[in-house]
N, C-alpha and C positions, 0 to 999 in steps of 0.2 A: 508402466501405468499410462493408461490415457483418459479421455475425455468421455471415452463409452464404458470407462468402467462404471460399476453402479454406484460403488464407495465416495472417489472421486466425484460422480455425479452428484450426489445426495451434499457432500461437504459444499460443493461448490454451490449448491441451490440453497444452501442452510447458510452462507455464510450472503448470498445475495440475498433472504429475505429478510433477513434479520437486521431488527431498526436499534439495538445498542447503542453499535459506536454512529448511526447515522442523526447529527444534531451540530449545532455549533457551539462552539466553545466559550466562553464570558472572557474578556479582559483580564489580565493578557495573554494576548494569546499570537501564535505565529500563526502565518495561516500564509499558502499558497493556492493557485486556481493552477488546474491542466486541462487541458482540449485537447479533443482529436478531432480537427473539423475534418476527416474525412469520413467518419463514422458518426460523429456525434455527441460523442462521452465528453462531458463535461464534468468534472468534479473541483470543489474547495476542501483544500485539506486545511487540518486548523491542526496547532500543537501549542502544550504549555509545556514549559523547562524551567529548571530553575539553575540553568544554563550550563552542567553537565548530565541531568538525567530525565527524559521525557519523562511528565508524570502524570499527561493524559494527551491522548489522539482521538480524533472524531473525521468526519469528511460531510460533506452533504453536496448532491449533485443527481445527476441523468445518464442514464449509461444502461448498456449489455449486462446481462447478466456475471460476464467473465471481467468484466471491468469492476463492477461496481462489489462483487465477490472480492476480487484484489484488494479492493480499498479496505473492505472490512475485515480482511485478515489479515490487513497492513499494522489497520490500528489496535487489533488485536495483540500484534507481537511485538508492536515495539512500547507499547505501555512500560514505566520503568527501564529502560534501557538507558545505558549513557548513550550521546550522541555518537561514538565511537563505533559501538557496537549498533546501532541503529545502521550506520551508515554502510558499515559492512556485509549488513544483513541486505541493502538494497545490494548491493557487487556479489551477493551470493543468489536472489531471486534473480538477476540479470544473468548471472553465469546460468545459472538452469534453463532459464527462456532461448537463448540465444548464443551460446557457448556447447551447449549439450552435455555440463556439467553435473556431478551429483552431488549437492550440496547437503554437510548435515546443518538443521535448522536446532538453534536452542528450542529447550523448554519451552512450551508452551505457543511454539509457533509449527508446528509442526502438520497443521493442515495445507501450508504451505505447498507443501507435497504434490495437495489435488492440483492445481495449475499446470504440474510441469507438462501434462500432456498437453498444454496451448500448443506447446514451442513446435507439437506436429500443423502445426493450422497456422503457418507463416502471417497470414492477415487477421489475426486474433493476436497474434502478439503485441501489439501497440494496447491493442484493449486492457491485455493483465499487467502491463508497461506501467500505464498511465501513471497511477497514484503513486508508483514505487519511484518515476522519474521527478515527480514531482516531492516528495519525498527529497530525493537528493538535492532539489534547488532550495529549500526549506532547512534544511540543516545547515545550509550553508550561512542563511539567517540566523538561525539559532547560535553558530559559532560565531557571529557578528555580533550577536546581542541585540539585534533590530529588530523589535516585533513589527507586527504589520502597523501601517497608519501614524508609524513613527519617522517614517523615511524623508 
Protein backbone atom coordinates (compact mmCIF):
# COMPACT_ATOMS: atom_id res chain seq x y z
CA UNK A 1 0.00 0.00 0.00
CA UNK A 2 1.07 3.58 -0.54
CA UNK A 3 0.37 7.07 -0.81
CA UNK A 4 -0.72 6.97 -4.65
CA UNK A 5 -3.22 4.38 -3.89
CA UNK A 6 -6.58 6.02 -4.42
CA UNK A 7 -8.16 4.28 -1.21
CA UNK A 8 -5.36 5.36 0.97
CA UNK A 9 -5.65 8.67 -0.78
CA UNK A 10 -9.38 9.34 -0.16
CA UNK A 11 -9.04 8.08 3.77
CA UNK A 12 -6.16 10.23 4.29
CA UNK A 13 -8.00 13.44 2.71
CA UNK A 14 -11.26 12.30 4.67
CA UNK A 15 -9.65 12.10 7.75
CA UNK A 16 -7.57 15.71 7.14
CA UNK A 17 -10.83 17.45 6.31
CA UNK A 18 -12.89 16.33 8.75
CA UNK A 19 -13.50 18.97 11.78
CA UNK A 20 -14.92 16.20 14.63
CA UNK A 21 -12.32 15.48 16.56
CA UNK A 22 -10.70 19.07 15.51
CA UNK A 23 -11.98 21.52 18.90
CA UNK A 24 -10.58 21.78 22.42
CA UNK A 25 -11.52 19.98 25.08
CA UNK A 26 -13.45 21.78 28.56
CA UNK A 27 -11.69 21.16 31.95
CA UNK A 28 -10.17 18.74 32.74
CA UNK A 29 -8.50 18.05 30.52
CA UNK A 30 -4.61 16.88 29.52
CA UNK A 31 -3.48 18.36 26.79
CA UNK A 32 0.17 18.48 25.19
CA UNK A 33 1.43 20.94 22.10
CA UNK A 34 4.01 19.11 19.28
CA UNK A 35 6.09 21.26 16.54
CA UNK A 36 7.83 20.44 13.78
CA UNK A 37 9.73 23.74 13.32
CA UNK A 38 11.19 22.45 10.29
CA UNK A 39 8.02 21.96 8.59
CA UNK A 40 5.69 23.85 10.39
CA UNK A 41 3.07 21.47 11.94
CA UNK A 42 1.93 22.68 15.01
CA UNK A 43 -0.63 20.89 16.81
CA UNK A 44 -2.39 20.73 20.72
CA UNK A 45 -3.50 17.60 21.55
CA UNK A 46 -6.12 17.63 24.53
CA UNK A 47 -7.32 14.30 26.41
CA UNK A 48 -9.78 13.52 29.39
CA UNK A 49 -9.26 10.16 31.43
CA UNK A 50 -10.56 9.24 34.33
CA UNK A 51 -7.26 7.88 34.83
CA UNK A 52 -7.33 4.27 33.33
CA UNK A 53 -9.39 4.97 30.19
CA UNK A 54 -9.39 7.87 27.53
CA UNK A 55 -12.87 8.87 27.26
CA UNK A 56 -12.49 11.75 24.84
CA UNK A 57 -9.46 13.06 22.33
CA UNK A 58 -9.47 16.20 20.31
CA UNK A 59 -6.32 18.15 18.84
CA UNK A 60 -6.42 21.65 17.29
CA UNK A 61 -3.51 23.05 15.34
CA UNK A 62 -1.66 23.96 11.50
CA UNK A 63 -0.09 21.25 9.68
CA UNK A 64 0.18 19.05 6.23
CA UNK A 65 -2.35 17.33 5.31
CA UNK A 66 -0.52 13.89 6.40
CA UNK A 67 0.06 15.46 9.75
CA UNK A 68 -2.91 16.83 10.57
CA UNK A 69 -4.73 13.40 9.02
CA UNK A 70 -2.61 11.43 11.88
CA UNK A 71 -3.95 13.67 14.45
CA UNK A 72 -7.51 12.82 13.43
CA UNK A 73 -7.26 9.20 13.29
CA UNK A 74 -5.27 9.41 16.53
CA UNK A 75 -8.16 10.65 18.20
CA UNK A 76 -10.34 8.50 16.51
CA UNK A 77 -8.73 5.26 17.93
CA UNK A 78 -7.79 5.85 21.04
CA UNK A 79 -11.31 7.29 22.24
CA UNK A 80 -12.09 4.53 25.12
CA UNK A 81 -8.99 2.95 25.28
CA UNK A 82 -7.05 2.29 28.66
CA UNK A 83 -4.02 4.19 28.68
CA UNK A 84 -2.18 0.91 28.31
CA UNK A 85 -3.50 0.06 25.10
CA UNK A 86 -3.31 3.66 23.94
CA UNK A 87 0.20 3.51 24.47
CA UNK A 88 0.79 0.55 22.67
CA UNK A 89 -1.06 1.55 19.82
CA UNK A 90 1.56 4.57 19.56
CA UNK A 91 4.72 1.59 19.53
CA UNK A 92 2.51 -0.14 16.90
CA UNK A 93 2.04 3.25 14.43
CA UNK A 94 5.82 3.99 15.19
CA UNK A 95 6.74 0.14 14.37
CA UNK A 96 4.86 0.67 10.92
CA UNK A 97 6.45 4.33 9.98
CA UNK A 98 9.83 3.37 10.96
CA UNK A 99 10.49 -0.27 11.65
CA UNK A 100 8.76 -1.62 8.42
CA UNK A 101 6.52 -3.52 10.57
CA UNK A 102 2.84 -4.80 9.91
CA UNK A 103 0.93 -4.02 12.75
CA UNK A 104 -2.78 -5.36 13.31
CA UNK A 105 -4.77 -2.15 14.51
CA UNK A 106 -7.81 -2.84 17.00
CA UNK A 107 -11.42 -2.16 16.04
CA UNK A 108 -12.13 0.61 14.95
CA UNK A 109 -8.76 2.22 14.18
CA UNK A 110 -7.93 0.50 11.27
CA UNK A 111 -7.57 3.51 8.82
CA UNK A 112 -4.53 3.69 10.35
CA UNK A 113 -3.43 1.50 7.59
CA UNK A 114 -3.67 4.58 4.91
CA UNK A 115 -0.40 6.26 6.53
CA UNK A 116 1.89 3.36 6.44
CA UNK A 117 2.76 4.39 2.97
CA UNK A 118 4.45 7.80 4.56
CA UNK A 119 7.30 5.43 5.88
CA UNK A 120 8.26 5.43 1.75
CA UNK A 121 8.62 9.46 1.90
CA UNK A 122 11.56 9.45 4.80
CA UNK A 123 10.79 13.53 5.33
CA UNK A 124 6.91 13.02 5.72
CA UNK A 125 7.53 10.74 8.54
CA UNK A 126 7.86 13.40 11.38
CA UNK A 127 4.68 14.80 9.73
CA UNK A 128 2.45 11.45 10.66
CA UNK A 129 4.95 11.22 13.78
CA UNK A 130 3.85 14.32 15.26
CA UNK A 131 0.52 13.78 17.14
CA UNK A 132 1.35 10.01 17.88
CA UNK A 133 4.88 11.44 19.67
CA UNK A 134 3.15 13.60 21.28
CA UNK A 135 0.51 11.33 22.34
CA UNK A 136 3.35 9.35 24.11
CA UNK A 137 4.49 12.43 26.30
CA UNK A 138 0.72 12.89 27.27
CA UNK A 139 0.11 9.68 28.58
CA UNK A 140 2.77 9.92 30.58
CA UNK A 141 0.68 12.79 32.33
CA UNK A 142 -2.16 10.98 32.44
CA UNK A 143 -0.23 8.17 34.33
CA UNK A 144 0.87 11.02 36.64
CA UNK A 145 -2.36 12.26 37.19
CA UNK A 146 -1.39 15.92 36.23
CA UNK A 147 -3.62 17.59 33.88
CA UNK A 148 -2.32 20.51 32.30
CA UNK A 149 -2.24 24.07 34.36
CA UNK A 150 -1.93 21.91 37.40
CA UNK A 151 1.93 21.62 37.19
Amino acid sequence: MNLDDDLYREIILDNYKSTRNRRALESPVFKQEGVNPSCGDDIELYLKSDGDEITDASFEGVGCSICIASANMLCNAIKGMHVDEAEALVDRVKGMLTRDETPEFPEGAEDLEAIQGVAKYPVRIKCALLSWNTLHRLLEEVRGGTPAGDT
